[in-house]
N, CA, C and O atoms as a GROMACS GRO file, in nm:
protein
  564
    1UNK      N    1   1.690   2.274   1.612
    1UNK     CA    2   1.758   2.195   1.512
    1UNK      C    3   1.733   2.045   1.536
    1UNK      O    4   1.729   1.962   1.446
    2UNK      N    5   1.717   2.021   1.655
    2UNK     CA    6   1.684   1.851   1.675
    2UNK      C    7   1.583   1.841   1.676
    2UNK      O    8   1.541   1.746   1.611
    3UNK      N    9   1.501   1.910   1.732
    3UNK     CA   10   1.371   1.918   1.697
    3UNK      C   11   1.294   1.855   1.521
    3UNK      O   12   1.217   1.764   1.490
    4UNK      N   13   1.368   1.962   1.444
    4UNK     CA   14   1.337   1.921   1.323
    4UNK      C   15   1.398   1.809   1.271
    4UNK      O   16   1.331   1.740   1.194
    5UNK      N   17   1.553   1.766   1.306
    5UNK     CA   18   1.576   1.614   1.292
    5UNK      C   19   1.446   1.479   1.352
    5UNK      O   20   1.396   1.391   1.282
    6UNK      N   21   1.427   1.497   1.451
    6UNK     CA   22   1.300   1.411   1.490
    6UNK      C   23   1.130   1.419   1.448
    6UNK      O   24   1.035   1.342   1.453
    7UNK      N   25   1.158   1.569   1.402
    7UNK     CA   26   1.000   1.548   1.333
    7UNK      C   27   1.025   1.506   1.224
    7UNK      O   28   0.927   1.446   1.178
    8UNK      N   29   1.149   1.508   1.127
    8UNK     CA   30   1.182   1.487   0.969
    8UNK      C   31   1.192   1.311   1.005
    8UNK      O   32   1.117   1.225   0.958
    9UNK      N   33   1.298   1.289   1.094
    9UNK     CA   34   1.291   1.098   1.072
    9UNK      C   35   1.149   1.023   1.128
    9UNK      O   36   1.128   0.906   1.097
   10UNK      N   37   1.065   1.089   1.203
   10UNK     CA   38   0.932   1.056   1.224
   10UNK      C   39   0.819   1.071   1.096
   10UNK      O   40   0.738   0.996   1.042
   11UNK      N   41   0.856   1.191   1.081
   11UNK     CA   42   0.774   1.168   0.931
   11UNK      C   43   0.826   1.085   0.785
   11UNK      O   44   0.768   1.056   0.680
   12UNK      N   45   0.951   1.065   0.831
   12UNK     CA   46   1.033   0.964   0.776
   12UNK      C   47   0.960   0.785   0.705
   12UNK      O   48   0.946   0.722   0.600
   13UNK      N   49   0.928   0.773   0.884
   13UNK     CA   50   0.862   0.681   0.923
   13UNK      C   51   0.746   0.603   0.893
   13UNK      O   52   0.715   0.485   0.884
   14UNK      N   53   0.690   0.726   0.878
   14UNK     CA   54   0.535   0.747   0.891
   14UNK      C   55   0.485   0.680   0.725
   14UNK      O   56   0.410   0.589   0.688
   15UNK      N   57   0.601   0.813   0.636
   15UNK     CA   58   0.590   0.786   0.493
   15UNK      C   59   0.632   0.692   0.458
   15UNK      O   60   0.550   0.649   0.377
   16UNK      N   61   0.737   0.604   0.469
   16UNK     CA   62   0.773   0.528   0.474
   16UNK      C   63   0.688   0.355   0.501
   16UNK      O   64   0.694   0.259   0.424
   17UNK      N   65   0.639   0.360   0.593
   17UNK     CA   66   0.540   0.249   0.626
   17UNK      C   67   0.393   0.294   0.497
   17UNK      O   68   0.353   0.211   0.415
   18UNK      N   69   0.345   0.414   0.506
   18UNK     CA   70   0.255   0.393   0.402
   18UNK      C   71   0.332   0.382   0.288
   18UNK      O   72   0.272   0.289   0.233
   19UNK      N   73   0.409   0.408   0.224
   19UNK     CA   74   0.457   0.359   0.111
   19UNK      C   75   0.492   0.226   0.094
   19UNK      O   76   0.480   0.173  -0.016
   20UNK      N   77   0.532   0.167   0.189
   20UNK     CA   78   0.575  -0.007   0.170
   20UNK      C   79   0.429  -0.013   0.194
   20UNK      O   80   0.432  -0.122   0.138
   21UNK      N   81   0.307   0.001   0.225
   21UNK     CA   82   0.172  -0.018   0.258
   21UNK      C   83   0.145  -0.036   0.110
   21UNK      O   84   0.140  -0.152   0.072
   22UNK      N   85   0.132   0.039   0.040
   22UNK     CA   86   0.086   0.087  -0.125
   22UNK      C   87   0.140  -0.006  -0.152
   22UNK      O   88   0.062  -0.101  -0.157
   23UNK      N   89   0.286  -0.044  -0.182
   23UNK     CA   90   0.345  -0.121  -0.271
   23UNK      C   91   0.308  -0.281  -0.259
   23UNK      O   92   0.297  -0.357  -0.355
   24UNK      N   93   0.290  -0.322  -0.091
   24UNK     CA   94   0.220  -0.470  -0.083
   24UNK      C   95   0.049  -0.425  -0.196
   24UNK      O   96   0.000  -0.478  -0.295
   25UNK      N   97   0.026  -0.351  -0.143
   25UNK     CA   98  -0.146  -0.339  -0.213
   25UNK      C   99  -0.141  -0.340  -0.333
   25UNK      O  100  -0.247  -0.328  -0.395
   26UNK      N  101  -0.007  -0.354  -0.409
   26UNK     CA  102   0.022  -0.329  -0.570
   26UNK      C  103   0.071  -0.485  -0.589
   26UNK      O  104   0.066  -0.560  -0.686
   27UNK      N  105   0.124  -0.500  -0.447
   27UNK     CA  106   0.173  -0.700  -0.544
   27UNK      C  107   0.057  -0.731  -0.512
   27UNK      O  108   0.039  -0.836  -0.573
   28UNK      N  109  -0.085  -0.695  -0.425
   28UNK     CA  110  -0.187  -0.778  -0.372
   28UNK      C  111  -0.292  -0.759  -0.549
   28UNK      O  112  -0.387  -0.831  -0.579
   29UNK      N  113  -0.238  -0.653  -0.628
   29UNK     CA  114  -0.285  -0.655  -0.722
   29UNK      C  115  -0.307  -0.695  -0.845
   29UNK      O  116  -0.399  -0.705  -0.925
   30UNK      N  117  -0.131  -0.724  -0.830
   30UNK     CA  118  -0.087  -0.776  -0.981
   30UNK      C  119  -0.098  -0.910  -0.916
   30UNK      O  120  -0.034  -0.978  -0.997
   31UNK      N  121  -0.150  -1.016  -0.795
   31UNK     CA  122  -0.122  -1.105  -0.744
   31UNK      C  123  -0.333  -1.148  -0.811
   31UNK      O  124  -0.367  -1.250  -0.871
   32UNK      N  125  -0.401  -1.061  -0.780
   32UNK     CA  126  -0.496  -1.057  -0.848
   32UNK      C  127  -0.530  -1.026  -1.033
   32UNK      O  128  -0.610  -1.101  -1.089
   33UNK      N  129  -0.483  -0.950  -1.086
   33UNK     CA  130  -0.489  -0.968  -1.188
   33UNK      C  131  -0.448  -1.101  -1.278
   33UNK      O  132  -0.486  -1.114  -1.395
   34UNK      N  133  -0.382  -1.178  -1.220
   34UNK     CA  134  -0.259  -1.284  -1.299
   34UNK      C  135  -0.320  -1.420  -1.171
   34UNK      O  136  -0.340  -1.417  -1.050
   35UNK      N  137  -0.333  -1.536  -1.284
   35UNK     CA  138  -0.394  -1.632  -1.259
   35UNK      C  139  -0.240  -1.702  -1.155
   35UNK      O  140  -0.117  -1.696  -1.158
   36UNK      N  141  -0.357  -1.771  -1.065
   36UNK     CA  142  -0.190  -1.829  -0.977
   36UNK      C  143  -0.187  -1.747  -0.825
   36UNK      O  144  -0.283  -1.684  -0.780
   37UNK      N  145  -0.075  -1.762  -0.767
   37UNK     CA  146  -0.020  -1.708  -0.671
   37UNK      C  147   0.086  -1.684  -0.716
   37UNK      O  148   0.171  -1.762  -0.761
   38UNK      N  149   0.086  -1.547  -0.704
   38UNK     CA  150   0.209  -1.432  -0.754
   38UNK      C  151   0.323  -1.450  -0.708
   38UNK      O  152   0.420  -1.404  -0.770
   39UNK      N  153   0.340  -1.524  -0.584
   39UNK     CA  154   0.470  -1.498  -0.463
   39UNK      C  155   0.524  -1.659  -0.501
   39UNK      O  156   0.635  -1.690  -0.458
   40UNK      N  157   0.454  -1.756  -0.577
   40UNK     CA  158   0.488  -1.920  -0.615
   40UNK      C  159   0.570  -1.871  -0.801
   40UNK      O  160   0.685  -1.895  -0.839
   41UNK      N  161   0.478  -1.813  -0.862
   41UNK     CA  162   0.525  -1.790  -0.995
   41UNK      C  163   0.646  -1.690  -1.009
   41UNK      O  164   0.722  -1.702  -1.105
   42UNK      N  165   0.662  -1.605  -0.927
   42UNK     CA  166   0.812  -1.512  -0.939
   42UNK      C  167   0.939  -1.618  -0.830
   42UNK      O  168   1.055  -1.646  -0.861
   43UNK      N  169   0.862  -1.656  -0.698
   43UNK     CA  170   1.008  -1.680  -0.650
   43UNK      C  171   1.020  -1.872  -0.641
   43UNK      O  172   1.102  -1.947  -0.587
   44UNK      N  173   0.907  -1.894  -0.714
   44UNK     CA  174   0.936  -2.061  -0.684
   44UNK      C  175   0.993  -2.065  -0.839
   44UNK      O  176   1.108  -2.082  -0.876
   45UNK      N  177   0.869  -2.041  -0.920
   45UNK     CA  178   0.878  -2.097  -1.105
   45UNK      C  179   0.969  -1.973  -1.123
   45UNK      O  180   0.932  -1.924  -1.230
   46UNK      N  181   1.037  -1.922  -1.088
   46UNK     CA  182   1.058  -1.787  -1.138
   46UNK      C  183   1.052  -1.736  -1.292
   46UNK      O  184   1.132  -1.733  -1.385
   47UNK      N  185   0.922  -1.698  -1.272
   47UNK     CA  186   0.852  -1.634  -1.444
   47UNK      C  187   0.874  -1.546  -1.474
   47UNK      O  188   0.794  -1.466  -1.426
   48UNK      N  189   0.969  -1.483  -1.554
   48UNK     CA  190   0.984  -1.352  -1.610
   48UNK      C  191   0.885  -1.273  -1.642
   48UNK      O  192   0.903  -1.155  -1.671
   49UNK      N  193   0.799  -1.316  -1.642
   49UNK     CA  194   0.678  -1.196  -1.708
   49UNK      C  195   0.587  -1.202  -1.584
   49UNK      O  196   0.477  -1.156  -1.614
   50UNK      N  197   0.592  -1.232  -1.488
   50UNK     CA  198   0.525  -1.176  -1.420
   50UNK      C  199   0.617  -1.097  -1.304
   50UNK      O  200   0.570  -1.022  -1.219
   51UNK      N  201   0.765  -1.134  -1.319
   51UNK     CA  202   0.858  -1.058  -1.204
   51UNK      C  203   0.879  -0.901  -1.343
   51UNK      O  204   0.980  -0.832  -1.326
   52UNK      N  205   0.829  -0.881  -1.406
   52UNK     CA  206   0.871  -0.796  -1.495
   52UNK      C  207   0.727  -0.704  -1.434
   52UNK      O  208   0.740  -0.592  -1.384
   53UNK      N  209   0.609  -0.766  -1.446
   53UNK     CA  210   0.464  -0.674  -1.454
   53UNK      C  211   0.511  -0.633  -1.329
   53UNK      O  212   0.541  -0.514  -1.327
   54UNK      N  213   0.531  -0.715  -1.189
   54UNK     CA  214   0.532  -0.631  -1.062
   54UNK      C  215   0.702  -0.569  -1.043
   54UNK      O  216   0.710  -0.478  -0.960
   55UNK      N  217   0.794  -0.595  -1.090
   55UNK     CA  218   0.890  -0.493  -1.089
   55UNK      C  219   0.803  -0.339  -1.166
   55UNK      O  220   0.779  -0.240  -1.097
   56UNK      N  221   0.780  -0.344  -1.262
   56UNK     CA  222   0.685  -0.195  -1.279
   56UNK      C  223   0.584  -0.190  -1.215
   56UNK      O  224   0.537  -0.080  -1.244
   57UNK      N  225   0.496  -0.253  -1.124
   57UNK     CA  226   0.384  -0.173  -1.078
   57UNK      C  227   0.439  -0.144  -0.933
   57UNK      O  228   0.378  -0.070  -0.856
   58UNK      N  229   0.581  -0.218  -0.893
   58UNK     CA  230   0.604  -0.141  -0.759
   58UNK      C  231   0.739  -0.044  -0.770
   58UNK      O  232   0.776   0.030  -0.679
   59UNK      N  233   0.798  -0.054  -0.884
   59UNK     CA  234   0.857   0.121  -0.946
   59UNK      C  235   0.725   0.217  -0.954
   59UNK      O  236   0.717   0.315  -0.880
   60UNK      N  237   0.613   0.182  -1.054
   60UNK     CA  238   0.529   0.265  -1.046
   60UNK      C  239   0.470   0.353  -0.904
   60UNK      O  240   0.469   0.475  -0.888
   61UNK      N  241   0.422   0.243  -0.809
   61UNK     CA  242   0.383   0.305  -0.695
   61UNK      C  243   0.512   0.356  -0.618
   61UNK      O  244   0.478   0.458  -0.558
   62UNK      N  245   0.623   0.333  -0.598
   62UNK     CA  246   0.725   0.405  -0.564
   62UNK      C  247   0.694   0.556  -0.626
   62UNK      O  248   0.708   0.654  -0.552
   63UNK      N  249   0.661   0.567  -0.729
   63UNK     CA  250   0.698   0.704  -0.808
   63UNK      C  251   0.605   0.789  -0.749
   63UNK      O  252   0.610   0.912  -0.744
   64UNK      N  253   0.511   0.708  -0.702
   64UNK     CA  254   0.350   0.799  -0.694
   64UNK      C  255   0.364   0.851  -0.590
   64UNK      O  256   0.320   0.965  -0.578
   65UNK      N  257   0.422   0.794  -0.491
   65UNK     CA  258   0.461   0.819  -0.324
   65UNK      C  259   0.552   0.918  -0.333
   65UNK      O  260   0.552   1.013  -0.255
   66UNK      N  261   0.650   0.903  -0.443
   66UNK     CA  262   0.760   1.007  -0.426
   66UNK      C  263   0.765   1.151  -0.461
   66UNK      O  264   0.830   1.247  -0.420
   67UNK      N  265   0.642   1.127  -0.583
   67UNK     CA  266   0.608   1.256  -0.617
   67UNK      C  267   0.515   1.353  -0.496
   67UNK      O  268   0.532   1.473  -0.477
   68UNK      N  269   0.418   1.265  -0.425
   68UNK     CA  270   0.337   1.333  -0.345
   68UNK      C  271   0.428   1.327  -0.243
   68UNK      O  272   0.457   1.442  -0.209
   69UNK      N  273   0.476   1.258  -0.190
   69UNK     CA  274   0.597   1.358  -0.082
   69UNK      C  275   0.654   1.482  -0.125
   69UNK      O  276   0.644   1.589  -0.065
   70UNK      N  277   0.697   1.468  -0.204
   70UNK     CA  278   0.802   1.567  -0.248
   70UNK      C  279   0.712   1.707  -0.278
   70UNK      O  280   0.743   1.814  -0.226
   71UNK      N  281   0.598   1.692  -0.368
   71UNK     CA  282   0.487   1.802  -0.409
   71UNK      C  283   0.409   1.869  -0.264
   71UNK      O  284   0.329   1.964  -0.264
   72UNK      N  285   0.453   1.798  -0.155
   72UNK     CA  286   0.356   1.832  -0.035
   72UNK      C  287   0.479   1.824   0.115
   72UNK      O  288   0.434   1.831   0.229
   73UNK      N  289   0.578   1.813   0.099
   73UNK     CA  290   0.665   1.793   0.238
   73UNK      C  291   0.672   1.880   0.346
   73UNK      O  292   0.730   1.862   0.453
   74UNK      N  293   0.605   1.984   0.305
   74UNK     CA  294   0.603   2.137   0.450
   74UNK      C  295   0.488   2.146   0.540
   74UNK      O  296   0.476   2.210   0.645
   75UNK      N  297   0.360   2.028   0.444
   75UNK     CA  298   0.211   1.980   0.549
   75UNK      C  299   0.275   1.863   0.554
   75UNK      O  300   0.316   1.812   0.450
   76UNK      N  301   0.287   1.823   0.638
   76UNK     CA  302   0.288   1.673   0.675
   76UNK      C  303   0.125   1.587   0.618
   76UNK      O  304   0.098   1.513   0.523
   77UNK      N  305   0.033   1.654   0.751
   77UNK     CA  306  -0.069   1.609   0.697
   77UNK      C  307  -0.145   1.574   0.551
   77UNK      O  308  -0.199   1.467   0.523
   78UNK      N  309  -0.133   1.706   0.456
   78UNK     CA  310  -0.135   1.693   0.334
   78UNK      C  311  -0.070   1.589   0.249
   78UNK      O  312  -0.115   1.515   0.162
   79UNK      N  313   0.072   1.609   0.309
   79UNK     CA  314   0.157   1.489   0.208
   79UNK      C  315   0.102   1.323   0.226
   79UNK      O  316   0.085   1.229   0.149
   80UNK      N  317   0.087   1.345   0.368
   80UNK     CA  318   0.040   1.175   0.399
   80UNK      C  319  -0.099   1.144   0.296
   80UNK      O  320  -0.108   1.049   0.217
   81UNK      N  321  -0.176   1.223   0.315
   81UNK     CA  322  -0.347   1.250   0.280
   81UNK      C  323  -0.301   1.212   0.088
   81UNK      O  324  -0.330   1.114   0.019
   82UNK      N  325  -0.228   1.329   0.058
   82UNK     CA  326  -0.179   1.294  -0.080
   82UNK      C  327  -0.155   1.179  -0.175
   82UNK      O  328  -0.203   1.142  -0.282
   83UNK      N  329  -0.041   1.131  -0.076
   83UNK     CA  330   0.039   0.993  -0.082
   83UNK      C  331  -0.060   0.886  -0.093
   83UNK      O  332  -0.068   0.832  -0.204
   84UNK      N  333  -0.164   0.828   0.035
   84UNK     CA  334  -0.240   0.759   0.049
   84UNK      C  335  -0.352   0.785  -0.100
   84UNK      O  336  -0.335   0.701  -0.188
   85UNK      N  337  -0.447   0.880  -0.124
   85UNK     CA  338  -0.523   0.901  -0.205
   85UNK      C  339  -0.444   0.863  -0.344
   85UNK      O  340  -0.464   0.761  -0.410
   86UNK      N  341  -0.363   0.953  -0.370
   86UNK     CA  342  -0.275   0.941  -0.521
   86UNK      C  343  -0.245   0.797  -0.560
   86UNK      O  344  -0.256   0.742  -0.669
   87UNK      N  345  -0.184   0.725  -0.380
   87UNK     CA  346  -0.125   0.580  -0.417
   87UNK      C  347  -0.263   0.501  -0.431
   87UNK      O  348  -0.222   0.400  -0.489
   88UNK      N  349  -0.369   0.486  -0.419
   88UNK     CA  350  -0.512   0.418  -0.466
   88UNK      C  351  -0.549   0.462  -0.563
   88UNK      O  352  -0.627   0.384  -0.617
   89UNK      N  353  -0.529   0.580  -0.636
   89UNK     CA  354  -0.562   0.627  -0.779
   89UNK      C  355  -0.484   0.522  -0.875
   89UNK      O  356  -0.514   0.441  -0.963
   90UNK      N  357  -0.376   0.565  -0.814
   90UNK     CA  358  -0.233   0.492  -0.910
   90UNK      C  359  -0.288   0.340  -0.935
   90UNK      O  360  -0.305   0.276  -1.039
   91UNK      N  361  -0.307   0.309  -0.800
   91UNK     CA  362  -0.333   0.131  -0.833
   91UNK      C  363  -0.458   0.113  -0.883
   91UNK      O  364  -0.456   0.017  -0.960
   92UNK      N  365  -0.584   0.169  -0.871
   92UNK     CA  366  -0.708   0.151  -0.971
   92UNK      C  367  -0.675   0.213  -1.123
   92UNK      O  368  -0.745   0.194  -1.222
   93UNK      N  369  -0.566   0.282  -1.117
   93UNK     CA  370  -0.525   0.313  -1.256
   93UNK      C  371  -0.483   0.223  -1.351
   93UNK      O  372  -0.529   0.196  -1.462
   94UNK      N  373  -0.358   0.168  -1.272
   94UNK     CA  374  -0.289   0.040  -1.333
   94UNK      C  375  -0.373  -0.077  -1.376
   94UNK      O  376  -0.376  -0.129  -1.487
   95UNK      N  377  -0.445  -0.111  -1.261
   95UNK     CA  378  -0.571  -0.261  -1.309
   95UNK      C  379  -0.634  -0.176  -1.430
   95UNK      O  380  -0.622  -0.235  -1.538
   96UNK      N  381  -0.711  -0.029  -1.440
   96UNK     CA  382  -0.796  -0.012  -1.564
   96UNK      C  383  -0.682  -0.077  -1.684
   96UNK      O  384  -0.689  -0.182  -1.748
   97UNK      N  385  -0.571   0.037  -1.683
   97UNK     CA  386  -0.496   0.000  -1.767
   97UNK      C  387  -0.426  -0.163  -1.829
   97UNK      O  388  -0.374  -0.205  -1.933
   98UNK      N  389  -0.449  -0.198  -1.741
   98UNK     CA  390  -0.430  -0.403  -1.755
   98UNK      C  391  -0.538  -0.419  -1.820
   98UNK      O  392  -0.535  -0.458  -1.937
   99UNK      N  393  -0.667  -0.387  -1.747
   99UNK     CA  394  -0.775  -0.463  -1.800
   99UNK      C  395  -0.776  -0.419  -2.001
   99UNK      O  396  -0.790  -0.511  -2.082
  100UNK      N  397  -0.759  -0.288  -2.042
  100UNK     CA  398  -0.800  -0.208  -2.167
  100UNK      C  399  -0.667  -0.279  -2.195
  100UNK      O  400  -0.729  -0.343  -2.280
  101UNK      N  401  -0.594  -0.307  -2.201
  101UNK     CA  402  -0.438  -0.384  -2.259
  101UNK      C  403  -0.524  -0.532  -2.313
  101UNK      O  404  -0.510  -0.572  -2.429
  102UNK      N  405  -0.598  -0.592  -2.229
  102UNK     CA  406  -0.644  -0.726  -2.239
  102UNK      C  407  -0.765  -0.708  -2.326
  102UNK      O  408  -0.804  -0.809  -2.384
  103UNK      N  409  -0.833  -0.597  -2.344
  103UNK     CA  410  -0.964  -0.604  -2.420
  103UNK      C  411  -0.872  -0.581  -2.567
  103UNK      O  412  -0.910  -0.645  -2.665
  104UNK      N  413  -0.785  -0.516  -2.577
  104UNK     CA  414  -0.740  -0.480  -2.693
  104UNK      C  415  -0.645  -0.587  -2.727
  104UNK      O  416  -0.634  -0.590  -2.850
  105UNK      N  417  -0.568  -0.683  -2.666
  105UNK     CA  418  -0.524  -0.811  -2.752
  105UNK      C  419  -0.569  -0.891  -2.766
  105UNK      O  420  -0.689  -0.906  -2.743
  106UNK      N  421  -0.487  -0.986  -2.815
  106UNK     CA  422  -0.535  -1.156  -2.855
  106UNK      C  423  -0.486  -1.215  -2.731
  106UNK      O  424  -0.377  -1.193  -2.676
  107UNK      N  425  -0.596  -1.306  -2.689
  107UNK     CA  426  -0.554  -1.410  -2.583
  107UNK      C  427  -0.639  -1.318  -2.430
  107UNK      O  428  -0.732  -1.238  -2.422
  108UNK      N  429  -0.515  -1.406  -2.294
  108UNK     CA  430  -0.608  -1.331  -2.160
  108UNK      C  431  -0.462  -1.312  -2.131
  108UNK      O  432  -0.375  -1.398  -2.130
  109UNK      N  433  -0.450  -1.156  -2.105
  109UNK     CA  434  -0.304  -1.100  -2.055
  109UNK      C  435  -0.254  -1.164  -1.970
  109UNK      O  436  -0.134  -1.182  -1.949
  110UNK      N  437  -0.406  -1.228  -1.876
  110UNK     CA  438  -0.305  -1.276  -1.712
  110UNK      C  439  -0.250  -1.374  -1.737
  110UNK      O  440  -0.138  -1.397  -1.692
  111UNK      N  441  -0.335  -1.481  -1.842
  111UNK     CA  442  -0.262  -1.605  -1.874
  111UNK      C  443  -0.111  -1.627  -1.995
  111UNK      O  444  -0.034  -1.716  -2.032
  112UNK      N  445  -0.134  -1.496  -2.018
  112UNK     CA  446   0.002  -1.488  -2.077
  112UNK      C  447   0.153  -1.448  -2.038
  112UNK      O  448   0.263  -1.477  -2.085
  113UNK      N  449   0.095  -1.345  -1.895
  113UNK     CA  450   0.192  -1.324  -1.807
  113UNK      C  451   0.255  -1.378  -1.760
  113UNK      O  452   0.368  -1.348  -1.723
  114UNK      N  453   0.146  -1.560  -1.736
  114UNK     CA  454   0.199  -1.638  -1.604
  114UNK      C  455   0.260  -1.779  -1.706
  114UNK      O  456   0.277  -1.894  -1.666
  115UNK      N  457   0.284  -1.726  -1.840
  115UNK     CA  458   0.344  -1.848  -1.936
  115UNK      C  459   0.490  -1.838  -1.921
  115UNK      O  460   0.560  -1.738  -1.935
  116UNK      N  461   0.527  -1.964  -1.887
  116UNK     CA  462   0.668  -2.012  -1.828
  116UNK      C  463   0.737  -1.936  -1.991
  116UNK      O  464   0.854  -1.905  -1.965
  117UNK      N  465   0.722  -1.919  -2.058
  117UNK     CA  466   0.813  -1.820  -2.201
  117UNK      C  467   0.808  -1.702  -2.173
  117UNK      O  468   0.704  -1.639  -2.152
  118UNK      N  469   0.919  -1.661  -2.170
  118UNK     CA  470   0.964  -1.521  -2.182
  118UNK      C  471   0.799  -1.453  -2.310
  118UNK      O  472   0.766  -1.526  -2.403
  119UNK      N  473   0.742  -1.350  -2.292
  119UNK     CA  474   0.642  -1.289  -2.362
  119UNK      C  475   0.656  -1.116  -2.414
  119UNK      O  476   0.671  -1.036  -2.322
  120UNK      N  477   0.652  -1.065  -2.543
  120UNK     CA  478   0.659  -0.932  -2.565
  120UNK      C  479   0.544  -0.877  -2.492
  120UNK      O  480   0.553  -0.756  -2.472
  121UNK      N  481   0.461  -0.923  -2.456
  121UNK     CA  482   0.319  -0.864  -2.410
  121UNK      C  483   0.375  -0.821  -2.265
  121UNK      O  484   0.357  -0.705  -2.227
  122UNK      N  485   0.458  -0.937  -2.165
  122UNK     CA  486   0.471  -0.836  -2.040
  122UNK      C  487   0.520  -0.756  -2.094
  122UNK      O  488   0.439  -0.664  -2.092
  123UNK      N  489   0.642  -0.713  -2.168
  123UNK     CA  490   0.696  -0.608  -2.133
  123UNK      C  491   0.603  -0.519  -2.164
  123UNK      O  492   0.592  -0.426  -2.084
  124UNK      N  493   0.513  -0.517  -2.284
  124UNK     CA  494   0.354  -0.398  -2.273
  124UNK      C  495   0.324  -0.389  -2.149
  124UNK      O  496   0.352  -0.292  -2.080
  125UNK      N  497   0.255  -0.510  -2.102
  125UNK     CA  498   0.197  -0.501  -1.996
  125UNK      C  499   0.270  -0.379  -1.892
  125UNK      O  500   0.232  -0.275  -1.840
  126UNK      N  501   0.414  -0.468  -1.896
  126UNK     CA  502   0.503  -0.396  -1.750
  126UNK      C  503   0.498  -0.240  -1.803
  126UNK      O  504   0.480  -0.158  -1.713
  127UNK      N  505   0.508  -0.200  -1.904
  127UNK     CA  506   0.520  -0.024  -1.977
  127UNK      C  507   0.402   0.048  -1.939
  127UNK      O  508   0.397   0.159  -1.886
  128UNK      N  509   0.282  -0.049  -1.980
  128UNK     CA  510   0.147  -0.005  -1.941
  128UNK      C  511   0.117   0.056  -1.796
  128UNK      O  512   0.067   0.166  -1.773
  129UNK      N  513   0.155  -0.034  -1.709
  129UNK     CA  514   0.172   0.010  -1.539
  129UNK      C  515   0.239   0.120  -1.506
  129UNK      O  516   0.191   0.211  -1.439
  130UNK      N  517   0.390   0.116  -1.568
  130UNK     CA  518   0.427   0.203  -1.503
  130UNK      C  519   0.401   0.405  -1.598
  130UNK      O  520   0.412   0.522  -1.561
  131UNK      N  521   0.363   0.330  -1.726
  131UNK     CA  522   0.289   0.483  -1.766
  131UNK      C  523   0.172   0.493  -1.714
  131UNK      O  524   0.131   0.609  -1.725
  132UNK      N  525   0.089   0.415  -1.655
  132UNK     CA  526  -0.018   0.461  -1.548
  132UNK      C  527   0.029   0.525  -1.445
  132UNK      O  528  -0.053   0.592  -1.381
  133UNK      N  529   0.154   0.523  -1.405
  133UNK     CA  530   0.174   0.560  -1.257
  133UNK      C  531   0.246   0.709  -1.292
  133UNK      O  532   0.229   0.801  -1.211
  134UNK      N  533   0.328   0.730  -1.419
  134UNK     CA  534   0.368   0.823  -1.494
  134UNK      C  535   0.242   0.938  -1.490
  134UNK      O  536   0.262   1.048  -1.438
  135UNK      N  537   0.106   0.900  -1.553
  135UNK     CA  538   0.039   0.994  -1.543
  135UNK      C  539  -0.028   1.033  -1.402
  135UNK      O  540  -0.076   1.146  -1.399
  136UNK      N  541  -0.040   0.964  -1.297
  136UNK     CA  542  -0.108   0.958  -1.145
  136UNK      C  543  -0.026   1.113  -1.120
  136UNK      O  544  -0.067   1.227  -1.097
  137UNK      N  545   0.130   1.044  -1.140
  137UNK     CA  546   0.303   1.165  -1.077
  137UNK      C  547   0.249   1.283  -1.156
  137UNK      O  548   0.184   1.360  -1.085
  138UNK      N  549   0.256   1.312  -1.257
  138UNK     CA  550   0.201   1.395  -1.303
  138UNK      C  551   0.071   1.467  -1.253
  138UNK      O  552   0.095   1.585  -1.229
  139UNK      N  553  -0.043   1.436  -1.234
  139UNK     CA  554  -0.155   1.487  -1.196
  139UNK      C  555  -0.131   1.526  -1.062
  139UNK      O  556  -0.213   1.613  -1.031
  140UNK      N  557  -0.031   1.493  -0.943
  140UNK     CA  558  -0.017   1.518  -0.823
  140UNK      C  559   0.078   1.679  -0.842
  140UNK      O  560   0.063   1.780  -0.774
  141UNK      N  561   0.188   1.655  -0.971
  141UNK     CA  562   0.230   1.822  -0.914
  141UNK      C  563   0.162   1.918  -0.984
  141UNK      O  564   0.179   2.037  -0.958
   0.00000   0.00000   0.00000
């Protein structure tokens, strides 16, 4: 019985650090997609449309992690293997999906993200991400 308490909060751990792993690699993304420094425009200028795009792309990657834990928790190995692969799908998912958002409007998404006005486009944008990450969860169970 303790046994499995210490292998469960170790693998706890484990998942845990790669998942906060994914989710920096998701602000390192939307920090790339969007003109600026991401970490000056949400917590200095604080810009709604761009604390909106990465509030959904790090719900999104939350989801992706949670589903492949959950779809895989009796291999450890598997789930980690899962998690990691699924969570790099997810995030080359999300940028396609940014980029085809930006071929299909008017203007450059990133520079509209990072416009001190509130914008209807993040909230596309932010919907866009996290239904990318919607379909990743899906394809994992």
């Amino acid at each position: 019985m303790l046994e499995d308490l210490l292998s469960g909060a170790w693998q706890s751990v484990v998942f845990g650090i790669v998942g906060v792993g994914l989710m920096a690699a998701g602000f390192g993304l939307v920090d790339l997609l969007t003109p600026g420094r991401l970490r000056d425009l949400i917590w200095v200028q604080r810009n709604t449309n761009a604390g909106l795009l990465l509030a959904a792309n790090q719900l999104g990657i939350a989801g992706i992690v949670f589903t492949a834990i959950l779809t895989s928790y009796s291999d450890f190995g598997r789930g980690l293997a899962s998690t990691v692969v699924f969570g790099l799908v997810g995030l080359a998912i999300m940028a396609l999906a940014f980029f085809v958002l930006d071929l299909l409007t008017p203007g450059k998404l990133g520079e509209i993200i990072c416009s001190d006005e509130p914008h209807p486009a993040a909230r596309v944008s932010a919907a866009t991400h996290f239904g990318a990450a919607l379909i990743v969860c899906a394809c994992i169970a």
